[in-house]
Structure formats: C-alpha cells, structure tokens
C-alpha positions as CSV (number, residue, x, y, z in Angstrom):
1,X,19.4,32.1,-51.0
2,X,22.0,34.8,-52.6
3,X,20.4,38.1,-54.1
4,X,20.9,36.4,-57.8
5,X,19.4,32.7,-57.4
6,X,15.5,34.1,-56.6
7,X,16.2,35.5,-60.4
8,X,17.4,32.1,-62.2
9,X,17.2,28.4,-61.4
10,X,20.5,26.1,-59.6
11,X,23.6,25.9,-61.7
12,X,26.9,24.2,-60.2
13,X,29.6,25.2,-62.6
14,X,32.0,22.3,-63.3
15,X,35.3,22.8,-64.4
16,X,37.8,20.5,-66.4
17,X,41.4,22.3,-66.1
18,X,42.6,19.8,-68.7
19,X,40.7,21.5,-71.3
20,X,40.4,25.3,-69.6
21,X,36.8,25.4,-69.9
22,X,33.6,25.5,-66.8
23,X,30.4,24.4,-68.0
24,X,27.3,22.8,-66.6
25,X,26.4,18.9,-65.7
26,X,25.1,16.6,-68.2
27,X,25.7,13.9,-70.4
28,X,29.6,13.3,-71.5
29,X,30.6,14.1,-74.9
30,X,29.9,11.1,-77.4
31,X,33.3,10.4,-79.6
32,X,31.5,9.8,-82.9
33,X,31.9,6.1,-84.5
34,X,30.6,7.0,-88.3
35,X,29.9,9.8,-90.1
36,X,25.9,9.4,-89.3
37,X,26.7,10.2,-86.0
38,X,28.4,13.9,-86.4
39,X,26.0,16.9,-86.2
40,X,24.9,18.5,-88.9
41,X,24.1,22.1,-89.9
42,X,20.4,22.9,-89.8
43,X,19.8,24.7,-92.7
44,X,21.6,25.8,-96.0
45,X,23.7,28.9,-95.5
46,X,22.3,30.3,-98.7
47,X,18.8,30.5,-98.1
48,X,17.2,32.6,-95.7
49,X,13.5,34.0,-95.9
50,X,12.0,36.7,-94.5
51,X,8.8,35.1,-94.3
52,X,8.6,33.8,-91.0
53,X,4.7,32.9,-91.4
54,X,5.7,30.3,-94.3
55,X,8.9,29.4,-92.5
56,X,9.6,25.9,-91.7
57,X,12.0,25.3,-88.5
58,X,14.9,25.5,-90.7
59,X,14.2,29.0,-91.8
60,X,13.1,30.2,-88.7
61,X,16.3,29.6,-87.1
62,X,18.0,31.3,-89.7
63,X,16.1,34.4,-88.7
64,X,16.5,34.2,-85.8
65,X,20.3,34.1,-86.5
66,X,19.7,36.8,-89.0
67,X,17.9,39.1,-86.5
68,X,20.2,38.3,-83.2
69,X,24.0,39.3,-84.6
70,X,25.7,39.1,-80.9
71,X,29.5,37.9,-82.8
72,X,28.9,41.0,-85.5
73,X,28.1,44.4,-85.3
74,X,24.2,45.8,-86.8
75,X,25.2,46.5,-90.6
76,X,21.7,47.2,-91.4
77,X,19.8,50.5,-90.1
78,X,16.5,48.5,-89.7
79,X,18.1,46.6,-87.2
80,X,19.7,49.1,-85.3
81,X,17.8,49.9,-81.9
82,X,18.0,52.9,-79.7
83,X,21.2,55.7,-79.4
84,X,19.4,58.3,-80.9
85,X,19.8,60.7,-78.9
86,X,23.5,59.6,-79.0
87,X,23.5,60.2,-82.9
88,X,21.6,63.7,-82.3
89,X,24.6,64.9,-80.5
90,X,27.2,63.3,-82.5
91,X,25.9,64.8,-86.1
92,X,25.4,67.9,-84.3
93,X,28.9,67.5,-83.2
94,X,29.8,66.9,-86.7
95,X,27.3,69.4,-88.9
96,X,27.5,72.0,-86.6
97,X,30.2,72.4,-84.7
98,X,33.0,71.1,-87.2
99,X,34.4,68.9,-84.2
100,X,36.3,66.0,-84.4
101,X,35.5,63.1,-81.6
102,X,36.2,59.9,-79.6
103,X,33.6,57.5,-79.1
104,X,34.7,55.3,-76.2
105,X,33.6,52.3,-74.0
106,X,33.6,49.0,-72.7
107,X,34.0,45.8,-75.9
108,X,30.5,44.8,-76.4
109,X,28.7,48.4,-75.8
110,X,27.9,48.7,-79.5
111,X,30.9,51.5,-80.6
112,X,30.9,49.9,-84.0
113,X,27.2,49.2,-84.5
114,X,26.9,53.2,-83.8
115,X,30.0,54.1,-86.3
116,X,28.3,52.1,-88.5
117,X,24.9,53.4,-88.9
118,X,26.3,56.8,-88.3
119,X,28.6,56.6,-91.4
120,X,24.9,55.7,-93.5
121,X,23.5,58.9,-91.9
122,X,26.5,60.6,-93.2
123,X,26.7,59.5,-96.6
124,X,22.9,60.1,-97.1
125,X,24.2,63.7,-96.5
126,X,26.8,63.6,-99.0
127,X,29.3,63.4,-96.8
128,X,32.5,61.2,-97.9
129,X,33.0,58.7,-95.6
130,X,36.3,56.5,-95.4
131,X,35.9,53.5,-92.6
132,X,39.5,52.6,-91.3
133,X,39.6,49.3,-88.9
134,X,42.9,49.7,-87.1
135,X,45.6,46.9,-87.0
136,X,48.3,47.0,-84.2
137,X,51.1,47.8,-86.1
138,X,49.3,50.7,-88.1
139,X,51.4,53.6,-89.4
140,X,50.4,56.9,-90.2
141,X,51.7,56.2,-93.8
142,X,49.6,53.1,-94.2
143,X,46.2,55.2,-92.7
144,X,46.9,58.7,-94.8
145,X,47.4,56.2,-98.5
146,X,44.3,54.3,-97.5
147,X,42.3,57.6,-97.2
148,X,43.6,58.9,-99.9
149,X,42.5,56.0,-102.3
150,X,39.2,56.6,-101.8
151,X,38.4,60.7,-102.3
152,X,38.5,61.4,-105.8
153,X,40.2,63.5,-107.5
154,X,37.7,65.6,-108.4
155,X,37.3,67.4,-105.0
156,X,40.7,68.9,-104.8
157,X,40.5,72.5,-105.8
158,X,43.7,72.6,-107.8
159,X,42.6,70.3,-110.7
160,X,39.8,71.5,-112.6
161,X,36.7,69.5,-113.5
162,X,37.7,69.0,-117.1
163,X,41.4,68.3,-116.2
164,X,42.8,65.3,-117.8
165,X,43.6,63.9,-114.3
166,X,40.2,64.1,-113.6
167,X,38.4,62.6,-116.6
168,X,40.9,59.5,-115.9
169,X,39.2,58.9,-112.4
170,X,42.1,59.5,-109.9
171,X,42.0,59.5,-106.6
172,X,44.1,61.7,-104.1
173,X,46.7,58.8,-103.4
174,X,48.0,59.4,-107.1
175,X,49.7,62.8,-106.0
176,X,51.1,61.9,-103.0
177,X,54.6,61.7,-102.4
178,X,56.4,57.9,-102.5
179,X,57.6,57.1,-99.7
180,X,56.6,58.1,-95.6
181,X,54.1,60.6,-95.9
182,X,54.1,62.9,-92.7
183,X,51.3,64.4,-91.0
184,X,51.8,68.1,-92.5
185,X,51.9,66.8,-95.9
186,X,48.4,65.1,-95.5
187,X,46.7,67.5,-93.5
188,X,48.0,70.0,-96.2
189,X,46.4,67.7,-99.0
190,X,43.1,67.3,-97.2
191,X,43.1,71.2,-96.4
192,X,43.0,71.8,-100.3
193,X,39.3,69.9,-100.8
194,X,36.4,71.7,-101.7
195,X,32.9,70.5,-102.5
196,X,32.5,67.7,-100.2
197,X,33.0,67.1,-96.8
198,X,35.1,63.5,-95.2
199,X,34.7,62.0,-92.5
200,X,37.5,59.6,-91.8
201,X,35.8,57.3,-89.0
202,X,39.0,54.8,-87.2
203,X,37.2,52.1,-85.5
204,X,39.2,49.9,-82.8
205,X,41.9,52.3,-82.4
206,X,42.9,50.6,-78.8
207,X,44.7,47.8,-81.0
208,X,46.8,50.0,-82.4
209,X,49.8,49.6,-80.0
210,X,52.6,52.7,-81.5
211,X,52.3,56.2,-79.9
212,X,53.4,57.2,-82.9
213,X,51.1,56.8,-84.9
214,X,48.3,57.8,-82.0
215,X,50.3,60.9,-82.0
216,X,50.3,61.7,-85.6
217,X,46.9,61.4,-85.4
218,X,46.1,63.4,-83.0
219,X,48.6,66.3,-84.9
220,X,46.3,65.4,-87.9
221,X,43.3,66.7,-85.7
222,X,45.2,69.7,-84.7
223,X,46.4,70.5,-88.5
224,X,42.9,69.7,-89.9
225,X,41.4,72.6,-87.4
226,X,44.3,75.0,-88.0
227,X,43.3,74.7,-91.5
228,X,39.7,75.0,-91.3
229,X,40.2,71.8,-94.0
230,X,36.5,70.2,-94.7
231,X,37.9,66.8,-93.0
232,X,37.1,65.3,-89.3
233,X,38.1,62.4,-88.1
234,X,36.2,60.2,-85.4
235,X,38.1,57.6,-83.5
236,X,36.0,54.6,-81.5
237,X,38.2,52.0,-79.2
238,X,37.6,49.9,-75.6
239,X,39.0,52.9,-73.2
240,X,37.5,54.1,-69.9
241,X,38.7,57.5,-70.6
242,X,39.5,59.9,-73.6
243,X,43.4,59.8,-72.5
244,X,43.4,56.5,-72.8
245,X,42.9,56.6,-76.8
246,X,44.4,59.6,-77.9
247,X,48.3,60.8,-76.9
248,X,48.1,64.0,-74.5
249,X,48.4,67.5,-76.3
250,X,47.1,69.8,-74.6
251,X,46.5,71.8,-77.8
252,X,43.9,69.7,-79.5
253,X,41.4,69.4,-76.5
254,X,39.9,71.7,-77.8
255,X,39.0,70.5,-81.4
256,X,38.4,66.6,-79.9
257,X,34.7,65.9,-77.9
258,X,35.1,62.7,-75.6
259,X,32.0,61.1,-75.9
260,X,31.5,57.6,-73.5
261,X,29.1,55.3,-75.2
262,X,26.7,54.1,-72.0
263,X,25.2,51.4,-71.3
264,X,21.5,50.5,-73.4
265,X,18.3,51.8,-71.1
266,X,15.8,49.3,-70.7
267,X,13.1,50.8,-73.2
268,X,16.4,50.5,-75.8
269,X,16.8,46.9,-74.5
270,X,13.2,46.5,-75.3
271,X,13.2,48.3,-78.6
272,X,15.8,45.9,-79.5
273,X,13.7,42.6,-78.8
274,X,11.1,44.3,-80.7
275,X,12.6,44.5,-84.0
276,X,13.6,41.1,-83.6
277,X,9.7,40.1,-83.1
278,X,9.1,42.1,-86.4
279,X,11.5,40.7,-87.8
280,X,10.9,37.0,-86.9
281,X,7.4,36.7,-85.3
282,X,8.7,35.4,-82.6
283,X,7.5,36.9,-79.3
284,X,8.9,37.6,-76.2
285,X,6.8,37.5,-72.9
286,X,6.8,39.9,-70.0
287,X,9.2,38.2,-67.6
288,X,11.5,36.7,-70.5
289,X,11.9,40.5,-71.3
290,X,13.0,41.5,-68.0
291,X,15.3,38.6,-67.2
292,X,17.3,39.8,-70.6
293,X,17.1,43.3,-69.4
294,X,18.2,42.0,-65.9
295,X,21.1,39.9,-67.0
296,X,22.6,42.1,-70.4
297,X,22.8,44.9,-68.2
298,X,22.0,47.3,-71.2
299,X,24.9,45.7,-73.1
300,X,24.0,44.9,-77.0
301,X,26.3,42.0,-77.1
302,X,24.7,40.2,-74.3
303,X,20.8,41.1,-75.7
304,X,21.7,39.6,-78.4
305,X,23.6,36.2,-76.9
306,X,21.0,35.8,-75.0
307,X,18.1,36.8,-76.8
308,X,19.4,34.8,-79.4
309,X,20.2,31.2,-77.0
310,X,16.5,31.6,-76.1
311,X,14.6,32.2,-79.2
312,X,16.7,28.9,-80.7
313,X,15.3,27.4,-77.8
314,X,11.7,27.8,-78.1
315,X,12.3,27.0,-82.2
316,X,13.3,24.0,-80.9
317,X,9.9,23.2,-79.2
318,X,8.1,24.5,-82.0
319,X,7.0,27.4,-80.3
320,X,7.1,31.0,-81.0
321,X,6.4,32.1,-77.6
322,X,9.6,32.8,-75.6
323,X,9.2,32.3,-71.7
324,X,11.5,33.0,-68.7
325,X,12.4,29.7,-68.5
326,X,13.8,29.6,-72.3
327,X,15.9,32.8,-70.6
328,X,17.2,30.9,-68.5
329,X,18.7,28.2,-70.0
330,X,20.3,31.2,-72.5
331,X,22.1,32.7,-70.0
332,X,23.7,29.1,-69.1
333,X,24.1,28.5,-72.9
334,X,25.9,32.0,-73.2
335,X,28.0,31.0,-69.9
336,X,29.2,28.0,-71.3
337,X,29.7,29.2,-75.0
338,X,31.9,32.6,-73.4
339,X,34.0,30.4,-71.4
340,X,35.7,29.2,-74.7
341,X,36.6,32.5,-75.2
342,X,38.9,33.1,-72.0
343,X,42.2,32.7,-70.8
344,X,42.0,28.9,-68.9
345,X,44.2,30.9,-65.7
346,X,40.9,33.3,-65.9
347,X,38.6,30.2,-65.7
348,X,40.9,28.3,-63.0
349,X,40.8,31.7,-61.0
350,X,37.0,31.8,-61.4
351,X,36.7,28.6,-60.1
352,X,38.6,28.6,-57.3
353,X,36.6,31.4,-55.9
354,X,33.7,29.4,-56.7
355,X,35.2,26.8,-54.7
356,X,36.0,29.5,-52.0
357,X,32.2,30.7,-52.1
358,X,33.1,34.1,-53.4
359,X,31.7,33.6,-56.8
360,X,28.6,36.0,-55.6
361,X,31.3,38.7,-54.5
362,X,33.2,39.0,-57.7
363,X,29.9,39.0,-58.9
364,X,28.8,42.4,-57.6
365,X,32.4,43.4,-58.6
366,X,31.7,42.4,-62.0
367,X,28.3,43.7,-62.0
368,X,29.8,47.2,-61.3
369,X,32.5,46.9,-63.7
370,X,29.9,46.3,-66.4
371,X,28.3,49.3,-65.3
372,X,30.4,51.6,-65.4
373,X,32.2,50.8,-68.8
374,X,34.6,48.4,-67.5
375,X,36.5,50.2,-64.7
376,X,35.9,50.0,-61.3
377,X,36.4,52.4,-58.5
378,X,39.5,51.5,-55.8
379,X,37.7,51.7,-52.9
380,X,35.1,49.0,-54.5
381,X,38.0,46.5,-54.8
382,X,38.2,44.7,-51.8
383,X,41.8,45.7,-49.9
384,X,43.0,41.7,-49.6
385,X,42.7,42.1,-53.4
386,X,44.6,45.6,-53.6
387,X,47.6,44.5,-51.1
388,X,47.8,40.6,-52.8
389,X,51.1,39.6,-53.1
390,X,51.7,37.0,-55.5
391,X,48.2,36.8,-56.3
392,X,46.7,34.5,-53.3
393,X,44.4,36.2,-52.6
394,X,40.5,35.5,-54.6
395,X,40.3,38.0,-57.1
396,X,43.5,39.3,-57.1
397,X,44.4,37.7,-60.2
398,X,41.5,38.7,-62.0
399,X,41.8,42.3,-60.9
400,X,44.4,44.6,-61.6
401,X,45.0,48.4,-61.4
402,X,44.6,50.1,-64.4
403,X,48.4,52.0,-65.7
404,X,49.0,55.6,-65.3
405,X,44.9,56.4,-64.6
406,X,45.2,59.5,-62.9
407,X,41.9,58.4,-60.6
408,X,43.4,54.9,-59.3
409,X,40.8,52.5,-61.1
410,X,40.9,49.3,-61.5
411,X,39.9,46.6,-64.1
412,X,39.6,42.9,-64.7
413,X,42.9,41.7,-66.2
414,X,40.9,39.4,-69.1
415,X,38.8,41.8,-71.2
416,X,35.9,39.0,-71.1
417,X,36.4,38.1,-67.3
418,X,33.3,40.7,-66.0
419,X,30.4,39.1,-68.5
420,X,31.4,35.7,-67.8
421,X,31.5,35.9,-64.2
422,X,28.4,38.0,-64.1
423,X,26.7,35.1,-65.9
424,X,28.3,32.3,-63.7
425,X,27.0,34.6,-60.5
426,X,23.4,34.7,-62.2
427,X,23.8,30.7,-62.6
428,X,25.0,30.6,-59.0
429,X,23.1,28.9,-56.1
C-alpha cells in the first residue's frame, strides 16, 4: 500500500468526460418522474437557533452550516480561529510604524477572513476603514470616488466643524474634481485629513488585470508617505510573492511590508474545530481531529469543507460524536463536490494519470504546492514535465512555469488543481 491509503479507506475515482466531472461508484442518478421525487431543502433558510441542546436535526444542520463557512469568508470575530500573532504584527505594522502592506498567499489561506476581522479591530480603534473588493477592469478613478464617499467631510482640515458643508453631511467625493481623478490629486486630498486615521483595505487585487491602475496605486502609497497623510492602504490577493501584486518601484519598498499569510498550525486547526463544538455541541474525536489536520494541510477552506461534510454526516445518524470514519467519507464528499469547480481538461488530465498510476506522484507535487502557498520549486517538478513538448507528458499539462518569477517556480495551471488532486491522492488505493 501507498504512503496515503494506511490514512483513508479505497476510493477508485471514476470519470465521465461527457460531463467533465470524476467522482466515486454508486448508484446512477434517478431522472425524477413527479415532483414528490425531487429533493427537498432540509430546513427553512430563515430560521436558525443557536440552541443546539433544543435543536431538532433540522436546526442542527443549520449550525452546523452556520458554524462551517468553507464557500464564505469568517464575518463574525467569534468565529475567527487563530492568526494572532499574524494580527499582532500587522496593527503593529499599522499603529506603529505608519506602514502600508500586502497580505499575500495561496486562494483558500484565509486573506479575507484576516482583512476582515482586522478591519473590526480597526474600527474599534476609531480608525476609518473603507473595504474595496477589486473588479478586473478597476480604475484608479472608480477606487479614489469610492473612498471618497465614505470619509466625511468633517475630517478635512480646511472646512470647519460648523461649516455649512459640514452640517449638510458631505463626504470628500463632493469636492473632487469631475472627471479622471489622478493619483496626485487624491493623495493631495487624503494628505489634508486630520482627526482620524483610514485605512483603505483592497481585497483580491490579483483580479485586477491593468498595470495601470496597480501602478497608480502603488504611486498612491509613495504620495501618502511623502505626505506623512493619516491614510494607509493594505492590499490582499492570491500571489506567491510581493512583485507579483504590486508594479515594481523601487521607491516605495520602503513604505510597503510584504507579509505571506502561512499555512494554519495544527493547534489553529484545532482551535478552529473547537469553536465549532461551542458553537454546535457537536464533538470531534481524537483521530477525526487529526485526519482534518492531516488532509486541510492548515488550509481554512479545507477545515471547513471537510469539517463541515463530516459533522452533516454524523447529523445524519443522529449522532453528535464525529468519528474518523465520518472524516473519511468528507474528504470524498469534498473530492467529488470540488471537481465541479474545475476546468474538465484539468479533470481528464487527472485522470489520465490516474490511469497511468501517477495519481500518488502529483500528489506529493500537490502536497508541496499546498505547502508552500501554491508555488513549487523547479527542481521538484519532475524534468519529463519541464521539457514536455506538446503536453504528453503526465503532469505537464497541469504544471506550468510561473511568468517572469525571478526564482524559476512553478505552479499548477488551474488555481483549484493542487486541493483536488491532494484529495483524489488521499482517496487513492
């Protein structure tokens, strides 16, 4: 047997190229003859209790829903698990050293979550904080007008508290200039607050797909430290580097800290389970708790998949003790359920090196990956893969070099390739 299958039970993958998707053996989908045949939801989306002691099963596995939030990022501080040492240096970062920063890592390492309940922290501090989601086709005009909407007035030190402006509640969009606004003009407008601090937090920046707006913002960062302006701004986006998310000036390194967002230790893994328990009264045994920490690989989003799979599981026996086995059955659950989430020419790749009994290889490549925010050394990509022409080769459509990285790295081409072939390796036999 492999170094995964003494961990979890035999899984063949199947795989239906019609419809792009591998799952797992069993019974054939059923085409409904009546409406009394169609599933049905299990409970009203409008009522959820936090009492899981009077809880029927309906209400329990809306808790559990509530309490496992793998699709969503943690909105509520209660549930937020771990990273504190993380927020230590960031507000330190922030409070002290007046810097501006980068959060970085691989999708699903909890960059959001962490922007999130850092911009709470913040505003308990009476801080004013503006949270930006970036689109692709973002401009610097759209971002600077969307700010601007949202600090008042009030804090610029040019209009007095009494000021007619004032006592009609406008904000700082009101006196800027129709039109483009430029990065000058903005950082100029920002440099003129007083009495308040902002933080301007632009989560996802990777989407954004213009240099010239990652430019302009990154000439924002230098104005707003030239100008000593009370104003930082902190960028979060899937990167393996700081070059990666911010246009290269020289000048502005600096005023920026890169900070990479690791991987979840396994005490935060278990802190995170915990609050669920609280939160549910459901309880996780010894070896269900170290087959999540084994298999999420200190990644929130996978915790919470499959933390989630296999407390609906034992709900569904009626049982508030969650074993290994219900663990088990989660991570082949979370398998199947990522696989609609993937390119089909990443699933008929994965299954051909099934086929070709190099599923465990990629594996270990994928395992790596996962560890080391996404990227992956080139001397850990096999060379076959690295010389493939016309991508015969196993693998070598899956992998790919990544552009202009000074340090030759590669990474899987699909962006949800490395959890889903982890998975499939952990299901392998």
């Amino acid at each position: 047997m492999n170094w995964l299958s003494k961990l979890i039970g035999r899984g063949e993958p199947e795989y239906d190229a019609g419809a792009g998707t591998m799952v797992f053996g069993g019974a054939e989908p059923r085409i409904a003859g009546s409406s009394s045949d169609l599933p049905s939801f299990r409970n009203p989306a409008g009522r959820i209790t936090r009492r899981f002691a009077r809880a029927g099963a309906q209400d329990a596995r809306a808790l559990i829903r509530d309490a496992f939030t793998p699709s969503q990022p943690v909105n509520e501080r209660a549930m937020f698990a771990g990273r504190r040492n993380l927020l230590e240096n960031l507000i330190v970062a922030i409070e002290d050293q007046r810097l501006h920063f980068v959060l970085y890592g691989d999708r699903g390492i909890g960059k959001t979550s962490i922007l999130h309940v850092l911009s709470d922290l913040a505003a308990d501090a009476d801080y004013l904080v503006c949270y930006i989601s970036c689109g692709d086709r973002m401009s610097f005009t759209d971002f600077a007008r969307r700010i601007a909407q949202r600090i008042p007035l009030l804090y610029h030190g040019d209009y007095a508290p009494g000021s007619v402006e004032i006592e009609k509640g406008m904000h700082l969009a009101d006196i800027l200039p129709q039109g483009d606004i430029d990065v000058s003009t903005f950082g100029e407008t920002l440099g003129k607050l007083s009495d308040r601090r902002i933080l301007m937090l632009l989560d996802e920046f990777d989407r954004v797909e213009t240099d010239e707006f990652r430019r302009s913002i990154a000439e924002l960062i230098k104005t707003l430290s030239d100008r000593a302006a009370p104003a930082q701004v902190v960028i979060a986006g899937v990167a393996p580097d700081l070059a990666e998310l911010i246009a290269q000036i020289p000048s502005i390194r600096r005023n920026v800290l890169g900070v990479l967002v690791p991987n979840m230790s396994d005490e935060e893994v278990g802190e995170m389970l915990a609050i669920a328990e609280r939160r549910t009264g459901l309880t996780f045994g010894e070896e269900a708790r170290e087959l999540i920490e084994l298999a999420s690989l200190g990644l929130p989003y996978l915790v919470g998949l499959v933390a989630q799979h296999a407390a609906l599981l034992a709900t569904d026996r009626g049982e508030m003790a969650i074993g290994k086995g219900d663990v088990r059955e989660a991570i082949r659950k979370s398998r199947t359920e990522l696989s609609g989430r993937i390119a089909a020419r990443t699933l008929h790749a994965i299954a051909r090196a099934s086929q070709g009994d190099q599923l465990i290889e990629l594996g270990k490549l994928a395992h790596a990956a996962l560890r080391a925010g996404g990227v992956l050394a080139e001397e850990m990509v096999p060379l076959a893969v690295r010389e493939a022409a016309g991508g015969k080769p196993v693998g070598a459509e899956l992998l790919e070099p990544i552009e202009g990285d000074p340090l030759g790295r590669w990474h899987f081409v699909d962006d949800g390739a490395s959890i889903y072939i982890w998975l499939s390796a952990l299901c392998a036999e």
